[in-house]
C-alpha angles and dihedrals in degrees: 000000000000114000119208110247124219085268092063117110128277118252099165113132100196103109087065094063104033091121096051113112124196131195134193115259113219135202145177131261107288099011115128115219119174089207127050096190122061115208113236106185141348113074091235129033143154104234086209096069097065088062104113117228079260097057094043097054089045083059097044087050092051088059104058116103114294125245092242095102092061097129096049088039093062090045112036101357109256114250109318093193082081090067093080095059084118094059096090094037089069094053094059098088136315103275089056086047097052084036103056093033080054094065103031086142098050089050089038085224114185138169118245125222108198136141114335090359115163091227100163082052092046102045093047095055111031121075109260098274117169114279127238108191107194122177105150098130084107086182078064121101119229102211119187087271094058101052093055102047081060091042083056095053081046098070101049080076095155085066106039110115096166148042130186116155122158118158132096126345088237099058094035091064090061108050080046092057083052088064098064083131156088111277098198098185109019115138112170124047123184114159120162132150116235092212134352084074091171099061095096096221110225126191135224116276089212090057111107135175120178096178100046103133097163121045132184129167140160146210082349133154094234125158125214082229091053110142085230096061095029090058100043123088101155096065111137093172119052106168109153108177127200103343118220102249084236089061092050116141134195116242089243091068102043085045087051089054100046086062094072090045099080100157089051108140105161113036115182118177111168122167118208106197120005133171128234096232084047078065111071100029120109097004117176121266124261080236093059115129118238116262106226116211104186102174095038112132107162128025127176126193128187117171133061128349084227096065104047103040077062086052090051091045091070114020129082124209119182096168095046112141111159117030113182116184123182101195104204090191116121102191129059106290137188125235110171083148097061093046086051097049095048085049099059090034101088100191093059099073113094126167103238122050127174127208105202118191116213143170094270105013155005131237142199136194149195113198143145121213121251102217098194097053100029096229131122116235118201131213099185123026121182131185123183114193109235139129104205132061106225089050086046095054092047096057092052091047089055096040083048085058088071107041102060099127082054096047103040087078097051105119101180126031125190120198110204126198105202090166120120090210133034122272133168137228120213105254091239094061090053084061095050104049085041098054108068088058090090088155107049116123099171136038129200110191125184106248087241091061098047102097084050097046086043093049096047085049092059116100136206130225109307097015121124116238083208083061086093117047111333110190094050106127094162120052106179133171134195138172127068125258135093103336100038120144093004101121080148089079092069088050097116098039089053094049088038090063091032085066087039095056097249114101122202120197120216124216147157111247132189107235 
């Protein structure tokens, strides 16, 4: 974009209207009018024009990209084209230009350096605004051209606000080695390859940012002890993805640097390949005082249950509100301190939770329904690595074992089949997974799972039919697949709580 200099003509109309006198037109509570200025005098005029600096910039203020995108703005950035909402304002006439250029701070303009940007062009004939490099489209190839029209934006480092960067590991370490500087005023960093993920991206020792306050990176070689994280305590984004095993770090040490990160609000630590001897080095102390993230919302996890039951162990969190967590564990493993950490974390209990049973894993989710946008948002998310159904229902029912106090709120379950061929789950995990829903007072089951949830609902001599949910009074499937249309199969379970004095209707539900 070429921006018009202080030289450029002169397309203000104002002289012509420099007589006209306007009024404000009142009116009393409830009255419609469709003006709110009266003319006074002049047969032509242009109503803009007797908007004061004040009340333009008011206006100019009001369109720049709304705040609504705050929670994909910490994370990924939001969408940074609409950064350049300013470019044809300025174009209008030369008092909007002086005006918005003048307060280039108070509107935090910046140019935008993106995809077949003439940035030599841009940068020689518009005034040195800040800089937002943003490359994320990773289906996008990055030829010779492009890169150096990035490598060009990166060395105006002093006015680099934001980074953005996603494409191949080969032509990511290169525009890395280009940062070997001080980046006085960036703010954003999100840096991740699009293939090439071994390369174990590592960044420039020399690179600094003080006033780094988002930082995203992925499949990188960074130490704990990293001078860019040892020298930062305004970060409100941590999200480190898939660390490079050479990068690994206790979580003595990651629990020593979040001390000093009081104004964290999003905390991402996710391993991409430990090893199981990396595990159980270095562990905190049972003496360790407590780290204290006050302003923490959302924290993710992927890596060992090990590791972060030692992390639990020894962080509070009062503002949590999503907690993720990929368990990469393939055996029966224990997690008290996450029971205990969900219990004493009030904003993660929700009223409706799906277990979802997939190829390579199984997944399960808290969540409460937002009816005016018709999305589910979700407090806890869990993932357990696993490729079978029986071992996956085995590992929920041994993570459920834990979260009783969550669970036991839970009024509606949903039980989801995402397998493309048939599998089986041993009864007594069912029951397991099944027992700690006290509350529920409605299922949803996938139609292939029916046969296995019916059967685990059946009960011998002496066995109460009320053992399993209680409280359950709608027991609904949906789906097609093996079991479809066989709502004989929960026969015996309904008569069972009929006797009983607790009625379950059954009924056929679309997901």
């Amino acid at each position: 974009m070429r921006m018009l200099g202080p030289n450029a003509p002169n397309h203000s109309h104002e002289s012509q209207y420099s007589e006209t006198r306007y009024a404000p037109f009142s009116c009393s509570s409830g009255q419609t009018v469709s003006n709110h200025w009266q003319r006074i005098s002049r047969p032509h005029f242009t109503p803009i024009l007797i908007l004061n600096d004040d009340c333009l910039l008011n206006i100019f203020h009001l369109c720049r990209p709304e705040e609504e995108v705050r929670v994909k703005r910490i994370r990924e950035g939001g969408d940074w084209g609409r950064e350049r909402w300013w470019y044809k304002l300025t174009h209008i006439c030369q008092r909007w230009r002086f005006l918005i250029l003048g307060s280039a701070s108070y509107l935090s303009l910046s140019l935008v350096c993106t995809y077949g940007t003439p940035v030599a062009e841009m940068l020689a004939h518009s005034p040195p605004l800040p800089l937002t490099i943003d490359h994320l489209d990773a289906d996008r190839n990055i030829n010779a051209e492009e890169e150096e029209r990035i490598m060009l934006a990166l060395r105006c480092c002093n006015r680099v606000r934001r980074i953005r960067l996603a494409m191949p590991g080969s032509n990511l370490q290169k525009l890395i080695m280009a940062m070997d500087e001080e980046f006085p005023i960036l703010e954003f960093l999100w840096i991740a390859p699009s293939t090439d993920h071994d390369a174990g991206l590592i960044l420039p020792h020399a690179f600094q940012a003080p006033s780094l306050r988002h930082l995203t990176v992925g499949y990188f070689a960074l130490p704990i002890g990293s001078p860019l994280l040892t020298t930062q305590v305004g970060l409100v984004t941590l999200n480190l993805n898939f660390i490079h095993s050479s990068a690994y770090f206790a979580p003595s040490e990651l629990l020593q640097r979040l001390l000093h990160m009081p104004q964290l609000e999003t905390l991402t630590i996710h391993f991409r390949a430990p090893t199981p001897n990396h595990e159980f080095q270095q562990l905190p102390t049972p003496g360790m005082p407590r780290t204290i993230l006050p302003n923490l919302r959302s924290f993710g996890f992927g890596g060992y249950s090990s590791y972060l039951e030692e992390l639990l162990a020894h962080i509070s969190t009062p503002l949590l509100k999503k907690l993720n967590i990929l368990y990469t564990d393939h055996v029966p493993f224990s997690v008290p301190h996450l029971g205990q950490f969900v219990a004493t974390t009030k904003n993660l209990r929700e009223n409706a939770a799906e277990l979802a049973f997939r190829e390579k894993a199984v997944t399960f989710r808290l969540w409460i329904m937002k009816p005016h946008f018709g999305a589910r948002v979700h407090a806890l998310h869990f993932v357990i690595v696993s490729r079978y159904l029986n071992s996956q229902a085995a590992l929920a029912a041994q993570v459920f074992s834990f979260l009783n106090p969550v669970l036991s709120v839970v009024t509606e379950l949903t039980l989801h089949w995402d397998y493309t061929w048939p599998h089986a789950a041993d009864p007594s995990h069912w029951r397991n997974i099944l027992r700690p829903f006290s509350n529920a007072n409605a299922l949803f089951v996938h139609s292939t799972l029916v046969r296995q949830i019916s059967r685990c609902l059946q009960f011998g001599d002496g066995e109460s039919a009320m053992e399993l949910l209680p409280k359950l009074n709608r027991l609904g499937f949906y789906g097609s697949g093996e079991g479809d249309g066989d709502l004989d199969a929960f026969a015996a379970f309904t008569e069972a709580r009929q006797n009983d004095g607790r009625p379950v209707t059954l009924v056929r539900v679309r997901h």
